[in-house]
N, C-alpha and C positions, 0 to 999 in steps of 0.2 A: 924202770924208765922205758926199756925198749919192750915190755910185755904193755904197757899202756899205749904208746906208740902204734902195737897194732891190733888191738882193743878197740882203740876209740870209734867211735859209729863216724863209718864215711858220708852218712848222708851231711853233717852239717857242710859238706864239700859243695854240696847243691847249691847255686847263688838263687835259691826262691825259700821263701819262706812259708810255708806251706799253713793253709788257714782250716775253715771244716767242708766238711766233707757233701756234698749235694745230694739232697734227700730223695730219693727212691729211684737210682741210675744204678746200683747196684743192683736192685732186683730183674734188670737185664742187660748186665753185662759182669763177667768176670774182673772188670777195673772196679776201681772207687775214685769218683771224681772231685776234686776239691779245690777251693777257691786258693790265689795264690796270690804273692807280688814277688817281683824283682827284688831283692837286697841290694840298698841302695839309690835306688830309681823313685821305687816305689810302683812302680809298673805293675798294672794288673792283667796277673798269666792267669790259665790254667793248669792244675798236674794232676795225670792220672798215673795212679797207685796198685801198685800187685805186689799182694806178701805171698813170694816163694815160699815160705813158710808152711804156709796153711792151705796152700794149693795144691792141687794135684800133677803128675808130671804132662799131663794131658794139658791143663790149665797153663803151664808156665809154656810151653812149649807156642800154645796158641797165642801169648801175651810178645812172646819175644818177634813171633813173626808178624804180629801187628804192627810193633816198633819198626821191623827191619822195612813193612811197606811205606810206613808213614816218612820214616825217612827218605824212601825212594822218589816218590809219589808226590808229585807239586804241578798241583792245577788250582785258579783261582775258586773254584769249588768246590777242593779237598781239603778238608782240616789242619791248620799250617804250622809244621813243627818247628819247636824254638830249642829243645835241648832234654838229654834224658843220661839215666843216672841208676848202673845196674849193680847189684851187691850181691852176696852173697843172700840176704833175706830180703832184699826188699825191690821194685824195680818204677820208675820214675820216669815218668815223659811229661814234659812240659810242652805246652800248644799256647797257640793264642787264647784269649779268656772268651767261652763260650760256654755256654749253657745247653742241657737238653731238647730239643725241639720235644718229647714228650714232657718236661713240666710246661713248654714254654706258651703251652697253648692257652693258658691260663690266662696270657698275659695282653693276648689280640685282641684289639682292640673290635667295641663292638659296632663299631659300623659298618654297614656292609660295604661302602662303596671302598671305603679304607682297606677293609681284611679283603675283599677279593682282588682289588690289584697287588695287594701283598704276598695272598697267597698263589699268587700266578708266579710271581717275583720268585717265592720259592721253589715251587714246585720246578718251574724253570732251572733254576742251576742245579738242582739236581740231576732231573736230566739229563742236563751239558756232563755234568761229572761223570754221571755212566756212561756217557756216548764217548766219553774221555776213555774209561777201562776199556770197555768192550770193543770199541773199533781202533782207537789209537793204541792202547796198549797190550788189548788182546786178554784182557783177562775179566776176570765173572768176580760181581760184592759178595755174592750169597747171603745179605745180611741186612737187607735194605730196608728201612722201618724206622717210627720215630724217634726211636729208641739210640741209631744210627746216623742220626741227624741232627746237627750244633748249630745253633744260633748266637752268631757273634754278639759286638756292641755297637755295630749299624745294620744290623739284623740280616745280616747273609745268611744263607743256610751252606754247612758247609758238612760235606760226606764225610765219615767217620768211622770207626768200630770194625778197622779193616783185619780183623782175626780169620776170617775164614776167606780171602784174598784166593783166587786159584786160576790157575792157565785156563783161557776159553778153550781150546781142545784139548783137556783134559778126560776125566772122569767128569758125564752130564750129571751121575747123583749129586742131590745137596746135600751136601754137609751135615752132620748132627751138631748142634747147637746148644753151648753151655752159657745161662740155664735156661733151664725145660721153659719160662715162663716165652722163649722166644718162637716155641716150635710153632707158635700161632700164627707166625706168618710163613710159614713152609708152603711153597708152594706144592700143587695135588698129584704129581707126575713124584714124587720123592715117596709116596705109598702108593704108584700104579708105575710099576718098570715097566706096562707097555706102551707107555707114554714119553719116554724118554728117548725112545728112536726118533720120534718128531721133533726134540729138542734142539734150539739155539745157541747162540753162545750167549745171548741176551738173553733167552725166554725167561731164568729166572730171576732176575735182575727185573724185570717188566713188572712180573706180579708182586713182587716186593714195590716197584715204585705205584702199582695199583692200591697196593696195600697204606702206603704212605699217604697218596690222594684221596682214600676214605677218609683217614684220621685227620688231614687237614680241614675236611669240612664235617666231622663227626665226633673227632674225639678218639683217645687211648684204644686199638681195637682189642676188645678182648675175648670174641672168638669168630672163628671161620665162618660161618654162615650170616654175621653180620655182613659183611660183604656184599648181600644180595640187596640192602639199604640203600637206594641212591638217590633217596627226596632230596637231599642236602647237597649234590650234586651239581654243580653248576649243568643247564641244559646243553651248554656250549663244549661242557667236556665229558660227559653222558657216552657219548658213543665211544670215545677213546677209552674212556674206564671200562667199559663193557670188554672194548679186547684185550685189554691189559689183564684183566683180572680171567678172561674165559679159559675153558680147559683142557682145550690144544692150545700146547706151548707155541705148536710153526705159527698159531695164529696172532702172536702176539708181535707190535711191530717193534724197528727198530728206533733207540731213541733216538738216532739221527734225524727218520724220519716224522717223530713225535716234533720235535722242534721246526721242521719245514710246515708242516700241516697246521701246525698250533700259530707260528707265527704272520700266517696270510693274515688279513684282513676277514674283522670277526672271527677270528683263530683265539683260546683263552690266553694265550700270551702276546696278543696284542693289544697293549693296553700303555695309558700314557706312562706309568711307571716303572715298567719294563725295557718300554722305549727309548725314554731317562738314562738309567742307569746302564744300558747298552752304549747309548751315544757317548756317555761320559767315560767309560772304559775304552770306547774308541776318538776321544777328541783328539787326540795328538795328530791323527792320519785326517782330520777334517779340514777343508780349507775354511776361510775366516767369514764367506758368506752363509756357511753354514752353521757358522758358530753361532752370528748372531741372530741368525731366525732360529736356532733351536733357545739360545738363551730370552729372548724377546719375548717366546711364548710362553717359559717356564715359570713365569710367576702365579698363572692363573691356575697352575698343577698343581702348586707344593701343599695348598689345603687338604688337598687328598691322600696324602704322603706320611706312611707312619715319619711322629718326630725322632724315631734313632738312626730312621735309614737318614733325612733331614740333614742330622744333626752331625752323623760321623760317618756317611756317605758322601751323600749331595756337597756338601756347606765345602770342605775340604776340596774337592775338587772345584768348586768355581775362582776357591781364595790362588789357588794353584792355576788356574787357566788365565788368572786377570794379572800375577804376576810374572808367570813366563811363558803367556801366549799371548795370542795377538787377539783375544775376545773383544777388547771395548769393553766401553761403557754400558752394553748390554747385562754386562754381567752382574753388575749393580745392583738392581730392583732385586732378584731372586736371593744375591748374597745379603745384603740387609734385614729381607725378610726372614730369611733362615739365622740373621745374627741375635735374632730374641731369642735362639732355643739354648743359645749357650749361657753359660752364670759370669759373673761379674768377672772374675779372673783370669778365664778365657774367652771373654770378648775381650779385655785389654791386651791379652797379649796378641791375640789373633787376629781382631777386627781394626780396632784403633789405630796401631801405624799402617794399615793399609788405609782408611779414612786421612790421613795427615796427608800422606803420600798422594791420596787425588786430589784434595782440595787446591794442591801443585800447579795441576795440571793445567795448562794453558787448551785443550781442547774443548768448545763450548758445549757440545754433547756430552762430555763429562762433567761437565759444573752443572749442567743445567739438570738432569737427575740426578746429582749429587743434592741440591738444594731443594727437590722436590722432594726426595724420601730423607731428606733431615729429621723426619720426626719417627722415624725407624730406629735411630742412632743417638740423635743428642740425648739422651738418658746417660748414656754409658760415657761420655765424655765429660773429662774433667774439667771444672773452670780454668786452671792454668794453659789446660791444653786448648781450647777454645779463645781464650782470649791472645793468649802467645802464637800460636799456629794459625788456627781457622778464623779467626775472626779479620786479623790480615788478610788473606785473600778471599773471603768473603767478600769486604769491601771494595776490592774492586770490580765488582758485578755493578755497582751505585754507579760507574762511570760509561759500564760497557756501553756502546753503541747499539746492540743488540734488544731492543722490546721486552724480549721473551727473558734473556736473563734479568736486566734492571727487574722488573717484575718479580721473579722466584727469589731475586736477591733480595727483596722490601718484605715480601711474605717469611721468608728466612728466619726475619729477627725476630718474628715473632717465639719462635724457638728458644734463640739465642741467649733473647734479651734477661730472665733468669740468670745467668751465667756468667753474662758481662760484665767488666769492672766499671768505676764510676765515669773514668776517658771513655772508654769505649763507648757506654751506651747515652751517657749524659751532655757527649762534647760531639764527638766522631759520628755516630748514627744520624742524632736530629741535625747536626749541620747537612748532610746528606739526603734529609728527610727534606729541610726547608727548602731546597734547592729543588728538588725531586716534584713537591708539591707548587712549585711557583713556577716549577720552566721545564719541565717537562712535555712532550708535544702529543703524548699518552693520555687521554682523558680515564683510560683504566687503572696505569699507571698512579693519577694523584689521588684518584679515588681511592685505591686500596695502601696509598700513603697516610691517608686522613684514619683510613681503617687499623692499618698496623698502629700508628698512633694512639690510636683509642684502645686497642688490646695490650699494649708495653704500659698504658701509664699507672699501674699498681708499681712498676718494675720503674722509676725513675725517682730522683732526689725529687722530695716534699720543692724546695726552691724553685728547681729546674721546672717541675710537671706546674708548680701554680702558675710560673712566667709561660711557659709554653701553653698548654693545651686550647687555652678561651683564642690566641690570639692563633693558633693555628686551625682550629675549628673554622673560626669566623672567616678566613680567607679561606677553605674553602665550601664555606658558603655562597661565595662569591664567584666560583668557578662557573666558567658557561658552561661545563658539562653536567646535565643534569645530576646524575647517579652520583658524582664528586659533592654535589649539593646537600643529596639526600643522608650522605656519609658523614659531611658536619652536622647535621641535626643530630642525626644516630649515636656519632660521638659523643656530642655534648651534652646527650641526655642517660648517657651509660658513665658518661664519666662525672655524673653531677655533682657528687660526693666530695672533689677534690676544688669545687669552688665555692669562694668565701661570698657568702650573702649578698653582701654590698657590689661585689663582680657581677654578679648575677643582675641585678638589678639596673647596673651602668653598662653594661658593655654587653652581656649574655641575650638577655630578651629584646633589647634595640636592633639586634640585628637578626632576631628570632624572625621580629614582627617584619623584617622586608620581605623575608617569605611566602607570608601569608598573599602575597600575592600573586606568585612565583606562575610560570605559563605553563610551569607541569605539574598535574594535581598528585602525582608522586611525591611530590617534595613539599607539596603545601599540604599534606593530610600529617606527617610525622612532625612538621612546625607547628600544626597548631596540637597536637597531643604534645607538643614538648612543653610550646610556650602553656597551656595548662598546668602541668606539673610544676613548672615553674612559679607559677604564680601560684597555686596552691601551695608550695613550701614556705614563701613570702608571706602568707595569708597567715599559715599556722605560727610561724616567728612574731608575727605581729599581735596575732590574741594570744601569744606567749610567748617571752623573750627570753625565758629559761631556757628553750629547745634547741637557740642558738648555738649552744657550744655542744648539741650534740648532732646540729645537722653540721656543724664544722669539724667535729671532731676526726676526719681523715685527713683532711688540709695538709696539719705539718707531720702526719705518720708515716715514717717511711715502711710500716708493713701494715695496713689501711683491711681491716674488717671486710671479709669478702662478704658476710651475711648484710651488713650495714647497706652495702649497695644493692644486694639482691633482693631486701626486702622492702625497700626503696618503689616510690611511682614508678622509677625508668628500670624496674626489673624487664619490660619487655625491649626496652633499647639495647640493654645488655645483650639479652637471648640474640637483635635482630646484629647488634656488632660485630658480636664471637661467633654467630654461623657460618659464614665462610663470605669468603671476598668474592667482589666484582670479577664476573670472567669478561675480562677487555680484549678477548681476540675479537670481537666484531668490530671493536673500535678501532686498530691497531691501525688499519687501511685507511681512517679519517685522518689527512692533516688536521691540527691543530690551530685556528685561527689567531694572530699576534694578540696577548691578551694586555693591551693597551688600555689609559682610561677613556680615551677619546674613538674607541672603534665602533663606526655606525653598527646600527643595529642591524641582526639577518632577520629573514621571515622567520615567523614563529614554527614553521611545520621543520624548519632545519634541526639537527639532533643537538647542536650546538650553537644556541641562539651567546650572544655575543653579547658584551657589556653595553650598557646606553651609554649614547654619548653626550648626554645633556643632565646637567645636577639643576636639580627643580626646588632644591633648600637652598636656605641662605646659610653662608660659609661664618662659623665663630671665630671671634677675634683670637688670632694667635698667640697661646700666650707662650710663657717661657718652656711651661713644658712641653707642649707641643712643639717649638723652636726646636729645643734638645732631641725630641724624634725625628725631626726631620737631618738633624745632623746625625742623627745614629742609623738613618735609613739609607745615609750613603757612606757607612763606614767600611772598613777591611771585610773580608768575606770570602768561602769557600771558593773555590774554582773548579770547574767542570776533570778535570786532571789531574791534580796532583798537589800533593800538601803544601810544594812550594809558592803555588800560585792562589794561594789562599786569601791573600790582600787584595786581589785585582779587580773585585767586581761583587757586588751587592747582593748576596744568595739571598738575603732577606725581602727582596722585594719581586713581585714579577717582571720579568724580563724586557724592560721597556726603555735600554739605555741608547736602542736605538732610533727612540721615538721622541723627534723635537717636540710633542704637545705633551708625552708625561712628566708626569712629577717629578723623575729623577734626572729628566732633561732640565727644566727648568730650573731645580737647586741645585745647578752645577754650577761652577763658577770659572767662566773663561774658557766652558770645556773640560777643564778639571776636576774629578772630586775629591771631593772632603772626603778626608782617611782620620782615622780615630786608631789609638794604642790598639792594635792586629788582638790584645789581651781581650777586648770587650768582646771579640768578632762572633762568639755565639751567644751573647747578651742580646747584640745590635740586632741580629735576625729574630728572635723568637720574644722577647720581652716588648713589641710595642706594636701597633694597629695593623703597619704593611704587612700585616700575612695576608690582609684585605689590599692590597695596593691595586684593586681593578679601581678603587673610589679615587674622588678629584680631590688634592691637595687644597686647603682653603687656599694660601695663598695665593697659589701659581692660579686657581679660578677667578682667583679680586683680579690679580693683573691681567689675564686673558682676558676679561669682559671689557674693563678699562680699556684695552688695548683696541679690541673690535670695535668700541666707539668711536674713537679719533680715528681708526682708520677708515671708518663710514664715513666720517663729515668731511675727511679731506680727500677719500674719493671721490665725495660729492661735489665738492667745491672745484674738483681740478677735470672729472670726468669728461664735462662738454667742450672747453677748449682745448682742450690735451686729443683727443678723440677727433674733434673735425678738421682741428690745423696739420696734425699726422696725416689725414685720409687726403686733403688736398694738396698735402706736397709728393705724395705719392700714386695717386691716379695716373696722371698724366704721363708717369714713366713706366707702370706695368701693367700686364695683360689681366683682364679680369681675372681670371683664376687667380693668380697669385697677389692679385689686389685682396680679393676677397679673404685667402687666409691671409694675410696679415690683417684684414682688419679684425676677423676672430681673435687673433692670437693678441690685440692688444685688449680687447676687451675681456678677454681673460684674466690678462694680468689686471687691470685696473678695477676692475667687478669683482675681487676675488673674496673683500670684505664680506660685500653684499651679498653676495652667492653662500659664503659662511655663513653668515646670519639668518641667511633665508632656510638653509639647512632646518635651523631651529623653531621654523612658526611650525605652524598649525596644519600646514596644507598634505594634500596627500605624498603618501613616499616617493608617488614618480613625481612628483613639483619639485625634489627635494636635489637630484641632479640636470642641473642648468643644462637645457639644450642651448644648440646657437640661437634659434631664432627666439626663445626668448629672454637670451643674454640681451639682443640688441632691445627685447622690448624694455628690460630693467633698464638699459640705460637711458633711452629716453624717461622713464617715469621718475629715474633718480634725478635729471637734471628741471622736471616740471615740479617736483613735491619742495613744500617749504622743508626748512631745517629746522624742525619743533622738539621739544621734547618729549612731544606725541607720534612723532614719526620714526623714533628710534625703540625697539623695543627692549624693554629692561630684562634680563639674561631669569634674573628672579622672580618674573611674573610667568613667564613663559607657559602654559601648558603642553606637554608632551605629547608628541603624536602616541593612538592608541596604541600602536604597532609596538610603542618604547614603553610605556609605561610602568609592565613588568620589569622587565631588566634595569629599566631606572633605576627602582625602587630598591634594588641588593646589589647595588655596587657605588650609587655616588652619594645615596641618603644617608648611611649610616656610617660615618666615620665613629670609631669609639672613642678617641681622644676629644671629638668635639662633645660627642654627649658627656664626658667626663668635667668638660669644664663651665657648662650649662650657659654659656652664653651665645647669643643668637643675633648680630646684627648683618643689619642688609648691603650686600657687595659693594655698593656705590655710597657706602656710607664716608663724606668727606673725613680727612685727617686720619685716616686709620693707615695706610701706608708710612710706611719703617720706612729709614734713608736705602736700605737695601733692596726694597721693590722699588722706589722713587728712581731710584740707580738704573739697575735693570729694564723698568718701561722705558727711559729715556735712551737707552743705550739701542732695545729693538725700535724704538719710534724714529732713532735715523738713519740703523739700518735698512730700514722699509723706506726713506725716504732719500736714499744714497742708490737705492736699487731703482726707484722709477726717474730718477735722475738721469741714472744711467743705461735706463731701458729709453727714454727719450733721446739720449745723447747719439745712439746707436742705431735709432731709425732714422735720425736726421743726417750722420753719415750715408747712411744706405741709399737714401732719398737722393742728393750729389748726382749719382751718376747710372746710364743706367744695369740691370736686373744683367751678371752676369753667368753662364750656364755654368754650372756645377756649385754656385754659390748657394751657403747654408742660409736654411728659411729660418724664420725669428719663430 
């Protein structure tokens, strides 16, 4: 028991597990190197191997003084020992896992712009490392060659093979060298002793690292007169290898001064990758404006950048600067870039909770290149992790106040939407969306809402995408921004696939064709290549009705044929969808004009011509189902803030609740709206017409015509008495001046019909706002005209001014619910009024008539007594 005890081989003592052995590093050097790992770890080392054995005492002697340097010896450019292991047969040094720079050349990449900043990168710390011996420690390699030089696993080069190690004022001869195959790089003063009186303590150190500089741009040297070689030579470092390699040793410099010289400007070691990897050794001592202009710049580098230095250089120190220094957001673009080179299992450990971690962050320069370069990353994120973590504070970008974020936050989902659960992307997003696309003050903004819409809807429930898409298109068709216009066509023709025939036919090409007239020929060249396609799909169903169930066959799919649509008429809708979004910073400085149904029109050269304000069709009888939209167009709805205020306000329509002439004014009731179970609340926005809500409500148009009539006739009847009996009870007590405005200001108010109505003829746009002088002229011609039914113009004969025509024609012509129920009678058609318009007209006809009641009541006070100073004018 105790002769086995001390028997047993001490190596299994080693904690590495020694693997084979590196092929052709023995033929110069007395070690044997071999690949290794940790026991336990799994960690991958290096160990270099010497059998006492089979050595000589020459040999073991050289091996043990190498160990004794290595362990001394810690510079980041010297070979870095982890542990060694001496026996009586055998002796064992373990290092970091590094390869021969002579196999490794094998392995450089062959670009040149790549391998010469690399090989600057190397040659470089070599030299640090002998400017380390020779002047810091005093002592000479005599050993310097590729042979002598290790290549980590982020490709340092790191000095090595310190056997013949020696005081600089020692003995100048070099060494004799085991084996023979090394004596090639001897420098020529070690077979001429009278050369060796000029010797440095560097010189031979020099021509070993000249020797090095050959084989970096040459290959293995394998003998001395090659050296005279220097085509391959960079011309930048020509003259330095000249005196490194010549044959006075005084003339060769010191490496000190190799690195001063090389690193000026246009020096071979000034170069961006050098530059890099310098800065990043010294970021701790940098203050934070320099962080960020070196990190700012560093993404345009890393192309150029072997991927090991990348990958377990670079990458490691930026993850490390952005968690315990003060880098920013900078550091993002480059760390992302460089997170492709890792594999699946160290991006998640590595990359992943540091992405959780910013998505946190309340900084908008971090969210905001966080959601740009999301397509750097979302690969590697898991759907749990996305829709639990990231997709939460994604959404609040949909609220920011900020342009720039709402924007990268809509582009975002296009990413996302893959990975979304059904809340997420079928409840949360498009309530977001509808909001985004209706009230928005962004015209880039709904633009590239209509677009992310049309790139997600492979990615939505068959239900959701058929309720949605036609009625979200179609409002923004409707958009006065043009580019928002040309992105509903675009839509509608890349997404054609997911609508059923008969849609197509009711609701799709009726609102194609108001296009076609559209005042930007941008947007009318892709309506009528749509409305073609269209109708030739129609055309082919019809001389064959078998085709229908395979032009409908993605309708109810939730994973819908990507070929089916590509090879599809709207294959080029597609291409023009998924190329990239509207860039809306030139828009971003436009406010947004109130997108009302009743807003005069602008001039046509404006960028954002505005809704007409005059419907030129006749309004269809309402029936129950259109009833039913109208109650679902003022139900519960998202809120600009926060989940809890999700009932308060009508995301479904455009933003018009503070406009007594729209539609969601006038189906209010008492001021009030009508709220529906909060359950419908993303039913009520995306399932019915108001994604178009710039068009006029039938109803609220029958009773607004009605209404402008009686209010014509009874200003007409009341204008001329009402008018002269005011102006003579009032002369007499004030001064012209303020005679005269108040007689303005009642004919303002009493003309205010007329003046609407007149809005609406024929006459040119300036006729269209009433000056004074010829307010007074209407009122005289209203009190000399009969009251005919010739004199009153019917609201549905009207022609539009040229100026309106366009914009008419896509925002009040084409309601879908009316084409839907094909019936067409004219506004003043008797008995068509419900008891709830009958209600309502009667209720404003005597508030209008409670108000000049009381506007008369108030001048006849006034009138009493006379005009006193500081008193408010009417």
């Amino acid at each position: 028991m105790m002769w086995s005890f001390f028997s047993r081989d001490s190596s299994k003592d080693f904690p590495y597990d020694i693997g084979e052995p590196v092929a052709g590093f023995d033929n110069y050097s007395i070690w044997t190197l071999h690949k290794a790992k940790r026991k336990g770890t799994l960690e991958e080392v290096s160990v270099f191997v010497y059998d006492i054995r089979s050595g000589s005492e020459t040999k073991s002697e050289l091996a043990k003084a190498a160990l004794k340097r290595l362990k001394t010896l810690r510079h980041p450019s010297i070979l870095q020992y982890l542990d060694s292991l001496e026996t009586d047969k055998m002796l064992y040094v373990a290092t970091e896992a590094v390869e021969p720079l002579g196999t490794y050349f094998s392995k450089l990449a062959t670009d040149n712009v790549q391998k010469g900043l690399y090989l600057a990168w190397g040659i470089f710390q070599i030299t640090r490392a002998l400017s380390f011996l020779n002047n810091d420690g005093n002592l000479r390699h005599n050993n310097v060659s590729a042979w002598s030089v290790f290549v980590n696993s982020s490709g340092e080069w790191k000095l090595g093979s310190l056997e013949y190690v020696s005081a600089a004022d020692g003995n100048p001869m070099p060494p004799s060298k085991i084996p023979v195959t090394l004596e090639v790089y001897d420098a020529p003063e070690k077979n001429d002793p009278t050369k060796l009186k000029a010797a440095t303590k560097c010189s031979v150190d020099m021509w070993g690292l000249g020797c090095l500089v050959w084989e970096a741009f040459n290959g293995v040297l394998k003998q001395r007169s090659n050296l005279k070689d220097i085509e391959h030579i960079p011309k930048s470092l020509q003259s330095l290898y000249c005196e490194l390699v010549g044959a006075s040793p005084s003339n060769r410099p010191n490496p000190a001064d190799i690195i001063t010289r090389c690193r000026k400007p246009g020096g071979f070691f000034k170069n961006d990758l050098v530059d890099t990897l310098l800065f990043l050794e010294e970021i701790q001592i940098k203050d934070k404006a320099e962080k960020n202009r070196f990190f700012s710049g560093l993404t345009t580098h890393l192309e150029n950048f072997p991927d090991n230095v990348c990958k377990h250089k670079i990458l490691p120190q930026l993850i490390t600067a952005y968690e315990y220094g003060d880098a920013g957001s900078a550091v993002l673009a480059p760390m992302f870039k460089l997170g492709k080179l890792l594999d699946e299992v160290e991006y998640q450990k590595r990359i992943v909770p540091c992405v959780v971690k910013l998505f946190a962050s309340t900084d908008r320069v971090t969210r905001s290149r966080l959601l740009q370069q999301l397509d750097l990353f979302i690969a590697h994120l898991q759907p749990p992790v996305v829709n639990e973590q990231i997709f939460p504070q994604v959404a609040h970008g949909f609220l920011d106040t900020n342009a720039t974020i709402r924007e990268q936050t809509v582009k975002s989902i296009i990413h996302l939407a893959p990975k979304l659960n059904y809340n997420n992307l079928n409840v949360e997003v498009l309530r977001h969306f509808a909001r985004l696309q209706a009230r928005d003050d962004q015209g880039g903004i709904r633009t590239n809402t209509t677009v992310c819409l049309g790139k997600i809807a492979p990615h939505l429930h068959p239900q959701v995408r058929q309720r949605v898409l036609v009625s979200a298109f179609i409002r923004a068709m409707r958009d006065p921004f043009p580019p928002a216009r040309v992105a509903g066509v675009l839509a509608l023709a890349a997404t054609q696939q997911y609508f059923l025939l008969s849609e197509v036919a009711n609701r799709v090409l009726p609102s194609l064709c108001s296009l076609t007239v559209d005042p930007e020929k941008t947007v009318r060249d892709p309506a009528f290549k749509t409305i073609r396609g269209f109708l030739g799909k129609l055309e082919k169903v019809s001389e064959d009705p078998s085709l229908r169930e395979t032009m409908e066959a993605d309708v109810h799919t939730a994973t819908p044929s990507i070929g089916n649509a590509a090879a599809t008429w709207a294959g080029w809708a597609v291409t023009a969808v998924t190329a990239k979004f509207y860039r809306s910073q030139s828009d971003s400085s436009r406010p947004r004009p109130p997108l009302t149904g009743r807003n005069l029109s602008k001039p046509a050269s404006l960028e954002q011509p505005s809704s007409s304000s005059l419907s030129t069709t006749t309004s269809s009888v309402t029936s129950m189902t259109s009833l039913e939209h109208e109650s679902n167009d003022t139900s519960a709805s998202a809120s600009d803030y926060g989940n809890n205020d999700w009932d308060n306000e009508n995301w479904g329509e455009m933003d018009t609740s503070q406009d007594p002439s729209s539609p969601l004014a006038a189906s209010s009731n008492n001021g009030q709206l009508i709220t529906t179970n909060p359950l419908n609340e993303v039913r009520d926005g995306w399932d019915n017409e108001e994604w178009g809500s710039l068009e006029e409500d039938p109803c609220e148009e029958e009773e607004q015509a009605e209404q402008e009539q009686q209010q014509q006739q009874l200003a007409r009847q009341s204008i001329s008495s009402t008018t002269s009996s005011s102006q003579q009870q009032q002369r007499p007590l004030l001064p012209h001046q303020h005679q005269q405005q108040l007689q303005q200001h009642e004919l303002n108010d009493l003309i205010e019909p007329l003046a609407k109505l007149n809005s609406h003829n024929t006459l040119s746009p300036s006729r269209q706002q009433l000056r004074p002088k010829e307010l007074a002229n209407l009122s005289s011609s209203a009190n000399t005209s009969p009251t005919t039914p010739g004199a009153l113009t019917n609201c549905n004969n009207i022609s539009p001014p040229t100026s309106h025509l366009n914009n008419s024609t896509h925002n009040a012509n084409w309601n879908s619910d009316s084409w839907a129920d094909g019936e067409f009678e004219p506004l003043d058609e008797p008995g068509l009024g419900n008891s709830k318009l009958d209600e309502a007209r009667r209720k404003r006809e005597e508030k209008k008539l409670q108000r000049q009641r009381e506007l008369e009541a108030r001048r006849a006070q006034r009138a009493t007594g006379p005009l006193k100073l500081g008193a408010k004018k009417l």
